[in-house]
Backbone bond lengths (Angstrom), bond angles and torsions (degrees), N, CA, C in turn:
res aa  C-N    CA-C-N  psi(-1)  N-CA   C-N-CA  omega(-1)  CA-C   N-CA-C  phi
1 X - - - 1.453 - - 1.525 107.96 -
2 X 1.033 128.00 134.41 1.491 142.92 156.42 1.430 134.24 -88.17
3 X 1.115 160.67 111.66 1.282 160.94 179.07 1.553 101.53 -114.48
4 X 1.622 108.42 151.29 1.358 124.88 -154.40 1.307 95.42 -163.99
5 X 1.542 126.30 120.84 1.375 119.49 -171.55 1.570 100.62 -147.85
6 X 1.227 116.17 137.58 1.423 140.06 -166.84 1.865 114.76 -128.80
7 X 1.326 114.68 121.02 1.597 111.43 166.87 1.891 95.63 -96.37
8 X 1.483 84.72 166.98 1.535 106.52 -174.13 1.800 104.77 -168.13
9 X 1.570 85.79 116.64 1.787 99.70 170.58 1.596 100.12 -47.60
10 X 1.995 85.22 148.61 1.568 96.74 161.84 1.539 119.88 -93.92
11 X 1.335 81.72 97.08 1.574 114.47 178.34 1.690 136.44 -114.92
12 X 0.862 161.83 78.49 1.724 164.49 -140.25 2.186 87.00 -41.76
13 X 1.200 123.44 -42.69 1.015 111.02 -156.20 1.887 100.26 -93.65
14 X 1.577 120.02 11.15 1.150 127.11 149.60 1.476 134.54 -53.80
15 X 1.384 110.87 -48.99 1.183 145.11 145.48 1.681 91.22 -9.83
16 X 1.430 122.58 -115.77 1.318 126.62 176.26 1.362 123.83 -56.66
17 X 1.303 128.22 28.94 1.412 139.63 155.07 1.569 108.14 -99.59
18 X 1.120 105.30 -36.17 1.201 111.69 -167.21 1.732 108.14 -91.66
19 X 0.438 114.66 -16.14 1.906 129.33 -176.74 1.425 86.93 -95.14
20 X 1.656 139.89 -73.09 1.320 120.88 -178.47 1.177 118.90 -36.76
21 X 1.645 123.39 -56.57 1.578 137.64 -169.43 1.657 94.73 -37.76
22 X 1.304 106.25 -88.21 1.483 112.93 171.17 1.163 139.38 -19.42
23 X 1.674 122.25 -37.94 1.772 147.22 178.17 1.878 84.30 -87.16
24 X 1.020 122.97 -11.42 1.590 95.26 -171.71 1.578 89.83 -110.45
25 X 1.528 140.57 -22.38 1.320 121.91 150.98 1.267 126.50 -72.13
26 X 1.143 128.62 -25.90 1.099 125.83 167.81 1.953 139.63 -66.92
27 X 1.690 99.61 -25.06 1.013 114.75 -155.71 1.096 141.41 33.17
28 X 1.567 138.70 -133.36 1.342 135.11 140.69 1.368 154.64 -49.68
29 X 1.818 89.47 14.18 1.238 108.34 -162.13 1.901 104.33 -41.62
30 X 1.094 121.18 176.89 1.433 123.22 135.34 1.472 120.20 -68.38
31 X 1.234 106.29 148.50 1.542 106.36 -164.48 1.651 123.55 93.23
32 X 1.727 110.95 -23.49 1.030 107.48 -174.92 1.567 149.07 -28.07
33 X 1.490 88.03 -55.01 1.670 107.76 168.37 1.082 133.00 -56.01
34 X 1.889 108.53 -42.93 1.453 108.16 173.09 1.881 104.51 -90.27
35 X 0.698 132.75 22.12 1.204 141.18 158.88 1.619 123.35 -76.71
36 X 1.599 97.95 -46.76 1.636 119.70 172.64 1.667 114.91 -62.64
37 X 1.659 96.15 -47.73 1.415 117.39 -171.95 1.391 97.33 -56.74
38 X 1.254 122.80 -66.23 1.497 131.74 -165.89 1.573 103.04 -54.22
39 X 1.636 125.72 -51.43 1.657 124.59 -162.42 1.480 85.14 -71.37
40 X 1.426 164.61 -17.71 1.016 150.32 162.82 1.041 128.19 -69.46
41 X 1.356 100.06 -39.49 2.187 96.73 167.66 1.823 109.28 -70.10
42 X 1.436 102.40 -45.18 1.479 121.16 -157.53 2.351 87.64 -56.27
43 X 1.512 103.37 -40.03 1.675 93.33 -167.93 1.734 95.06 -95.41
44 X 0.816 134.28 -13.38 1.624 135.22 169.77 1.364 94.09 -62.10
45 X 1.228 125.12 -48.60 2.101 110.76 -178.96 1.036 93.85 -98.23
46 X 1.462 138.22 21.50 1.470 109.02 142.51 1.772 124.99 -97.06
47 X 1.400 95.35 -20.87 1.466 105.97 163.80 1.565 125.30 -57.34
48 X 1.491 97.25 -39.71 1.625 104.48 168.34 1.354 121.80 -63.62
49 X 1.225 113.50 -17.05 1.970 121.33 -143.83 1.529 81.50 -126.77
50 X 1.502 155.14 -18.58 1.243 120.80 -140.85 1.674 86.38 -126.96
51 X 1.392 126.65 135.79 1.287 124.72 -161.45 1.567 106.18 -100.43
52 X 1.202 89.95 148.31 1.641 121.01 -170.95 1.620 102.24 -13.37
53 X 1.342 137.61 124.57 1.512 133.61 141.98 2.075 92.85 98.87
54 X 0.972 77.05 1.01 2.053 83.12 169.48 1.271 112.75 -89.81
55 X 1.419 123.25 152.70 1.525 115.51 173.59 1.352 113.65 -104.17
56 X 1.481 169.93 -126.06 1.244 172.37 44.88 1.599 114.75 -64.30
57 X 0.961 106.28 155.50 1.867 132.00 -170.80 1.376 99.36 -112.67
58 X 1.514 102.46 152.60 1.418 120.09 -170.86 1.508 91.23 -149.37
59 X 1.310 118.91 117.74 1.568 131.29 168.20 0.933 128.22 -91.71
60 X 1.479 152.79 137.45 1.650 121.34 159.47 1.784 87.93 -141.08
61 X 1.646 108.65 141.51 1.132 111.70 -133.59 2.347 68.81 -155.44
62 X 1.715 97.91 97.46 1.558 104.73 -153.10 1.658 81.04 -111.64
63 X 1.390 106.01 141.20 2.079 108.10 160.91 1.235 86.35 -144.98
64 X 1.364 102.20 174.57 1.648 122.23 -161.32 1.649 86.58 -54.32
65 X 1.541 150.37 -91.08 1.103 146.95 -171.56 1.502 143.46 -62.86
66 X 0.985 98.01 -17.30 1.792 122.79 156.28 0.917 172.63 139.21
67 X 1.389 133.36 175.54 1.421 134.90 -128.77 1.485 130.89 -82.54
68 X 1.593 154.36 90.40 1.311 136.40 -145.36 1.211 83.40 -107.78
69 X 1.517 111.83 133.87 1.703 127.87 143.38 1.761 101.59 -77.71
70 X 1.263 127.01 155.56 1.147 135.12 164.34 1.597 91.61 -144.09
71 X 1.415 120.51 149.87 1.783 137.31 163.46 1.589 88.77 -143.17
72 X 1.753 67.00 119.71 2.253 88.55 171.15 1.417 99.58 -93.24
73 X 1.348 138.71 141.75 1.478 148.42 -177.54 1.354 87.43 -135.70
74 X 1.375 101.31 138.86 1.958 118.09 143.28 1.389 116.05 -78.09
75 X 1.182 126.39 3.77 1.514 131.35 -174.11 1.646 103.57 -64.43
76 X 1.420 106.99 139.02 1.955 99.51 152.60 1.563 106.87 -86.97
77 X 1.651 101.55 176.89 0.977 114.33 179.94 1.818 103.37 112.34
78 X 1.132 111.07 155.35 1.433 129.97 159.25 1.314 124.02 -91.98
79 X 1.058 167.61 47.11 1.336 162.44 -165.38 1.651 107.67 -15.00
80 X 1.089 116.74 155.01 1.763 123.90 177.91 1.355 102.08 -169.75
81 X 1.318 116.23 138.17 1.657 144.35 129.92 1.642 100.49 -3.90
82 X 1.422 106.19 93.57 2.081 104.69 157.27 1.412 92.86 -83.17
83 X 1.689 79.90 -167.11 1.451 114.93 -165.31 1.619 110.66 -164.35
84 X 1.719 77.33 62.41 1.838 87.48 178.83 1.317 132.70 -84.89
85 X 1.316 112.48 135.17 1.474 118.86 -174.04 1.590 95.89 -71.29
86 X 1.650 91.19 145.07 1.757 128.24 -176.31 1.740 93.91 -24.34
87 X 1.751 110.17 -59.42 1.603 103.31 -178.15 1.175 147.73 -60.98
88 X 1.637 100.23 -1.07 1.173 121.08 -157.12 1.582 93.21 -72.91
89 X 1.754 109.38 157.87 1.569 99.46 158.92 1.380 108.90 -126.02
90 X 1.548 108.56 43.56 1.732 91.73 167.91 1.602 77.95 -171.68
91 X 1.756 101.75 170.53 1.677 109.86 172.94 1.562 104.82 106.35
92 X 1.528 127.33 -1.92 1.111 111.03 164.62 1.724 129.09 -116.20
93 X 1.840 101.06 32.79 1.416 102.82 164.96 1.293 115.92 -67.33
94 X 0.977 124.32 -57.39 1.745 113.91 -169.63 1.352 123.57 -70.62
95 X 1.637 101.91 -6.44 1.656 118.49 161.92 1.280 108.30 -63.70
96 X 1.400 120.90 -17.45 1.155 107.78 -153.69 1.823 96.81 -120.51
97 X 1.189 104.50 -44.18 1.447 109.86 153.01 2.054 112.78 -44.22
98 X 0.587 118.81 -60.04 1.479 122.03 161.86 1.458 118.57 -24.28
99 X 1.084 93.17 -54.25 1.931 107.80 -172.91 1.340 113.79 -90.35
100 X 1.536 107.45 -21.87 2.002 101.60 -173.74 1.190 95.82 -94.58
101 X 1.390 131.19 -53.03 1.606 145.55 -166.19 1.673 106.58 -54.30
102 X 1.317 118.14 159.36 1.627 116.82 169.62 1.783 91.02 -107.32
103 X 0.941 101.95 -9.72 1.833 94.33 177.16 1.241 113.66 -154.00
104 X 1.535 126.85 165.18 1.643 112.76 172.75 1.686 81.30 176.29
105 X 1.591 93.42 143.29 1.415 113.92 172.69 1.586 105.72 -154.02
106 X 1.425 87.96 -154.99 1.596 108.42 -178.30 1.496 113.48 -142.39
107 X 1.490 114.01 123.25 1.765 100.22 -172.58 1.756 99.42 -124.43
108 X 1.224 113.06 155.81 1.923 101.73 166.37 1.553 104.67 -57.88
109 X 1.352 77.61 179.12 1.808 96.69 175.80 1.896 114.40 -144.96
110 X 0.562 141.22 147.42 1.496 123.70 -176.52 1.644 110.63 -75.42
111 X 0.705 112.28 125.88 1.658 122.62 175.31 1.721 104.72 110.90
112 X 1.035 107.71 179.13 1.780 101.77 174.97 1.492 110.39 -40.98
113 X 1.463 102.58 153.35 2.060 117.22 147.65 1.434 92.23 73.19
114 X 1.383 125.31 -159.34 1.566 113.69 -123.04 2.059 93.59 -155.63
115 X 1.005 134.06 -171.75 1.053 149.09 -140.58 1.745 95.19 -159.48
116 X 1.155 130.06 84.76 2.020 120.59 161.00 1.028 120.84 -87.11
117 X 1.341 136.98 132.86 1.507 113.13 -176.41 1.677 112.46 -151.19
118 X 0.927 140.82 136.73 1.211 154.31 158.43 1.719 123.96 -75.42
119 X 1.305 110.38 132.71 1.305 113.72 170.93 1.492 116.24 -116.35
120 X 1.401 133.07 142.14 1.572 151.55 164.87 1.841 111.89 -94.39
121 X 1.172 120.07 101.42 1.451 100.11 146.01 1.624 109.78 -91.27
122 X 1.543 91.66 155.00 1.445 100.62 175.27 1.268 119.02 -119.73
123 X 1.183 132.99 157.61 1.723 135.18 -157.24 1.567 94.72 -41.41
124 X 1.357 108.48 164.04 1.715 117.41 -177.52 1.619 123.08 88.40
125 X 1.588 101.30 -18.25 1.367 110.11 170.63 1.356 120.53 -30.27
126 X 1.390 165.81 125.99 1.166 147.43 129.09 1.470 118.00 -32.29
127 X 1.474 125.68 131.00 1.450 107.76 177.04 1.583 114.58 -73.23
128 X 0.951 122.74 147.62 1.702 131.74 159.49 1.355 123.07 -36.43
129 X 1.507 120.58 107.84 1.114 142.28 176.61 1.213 104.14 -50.20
């Protein structure tokens, strides 16, 4: 297993720093895309959630079958699954994290705010006993 961990100011142009960081450990894996898709929603609510002059963490934590994003935030709050109407213009990252990911939660972290994280298996998986 490998782990590879990166901070990044809360910044709008983190967002696509942080999604590259990730596409360049990851490479071509299979899975790639929704991998990208997800570290962009997963650091977009951390930009929202992580308070002024704080930095956030970006993990990726790779074994032969698969892949965990983790983003550490100082933000409060719990994150959850909306249920936004068609007009809405925000509220469907973790909808979407939901649907690309084979797993995704929320764990503590020591110090303020919370731990989000996404998991990838990649082909070769054994299925679940």
């Amino acid at each position: 297993m490998t782990t590879q961990a990166r901070t990044f100011t809360r910044h709008a142009r983190s967002v696509g720093r942080a999604r590259d960081y990730v596409a360049s450990l990851v490479g071509a894996a299979d899975r790639a895309d929704d991998i990208r898709v997800c570290v962009s929603e997963l650091v977009t609510n951390a930009l929202r959630h992580t308070p002024a002059g704080r930095v956030f963490l970006v993990r990726v934590r790779a074994e032969e079958h698969l892949v965990r994003i983790e983003v550490h935030d100082a933000g409060d709050g719990e994150p959850r699954v909306c249920s936004p109407a068609d007009t809405d213009d925000r509220g469907r990252g973790l909808l979407l994290v939901a649907a690309l990911a084979d797993d995704w939660g929320t764990t503590d972290r020591h110090g303020p705010g919370k731990v989000v994280w996404a998991a990838f298996k990649l082909p070769g998986v054994p299925p679940a006993q």
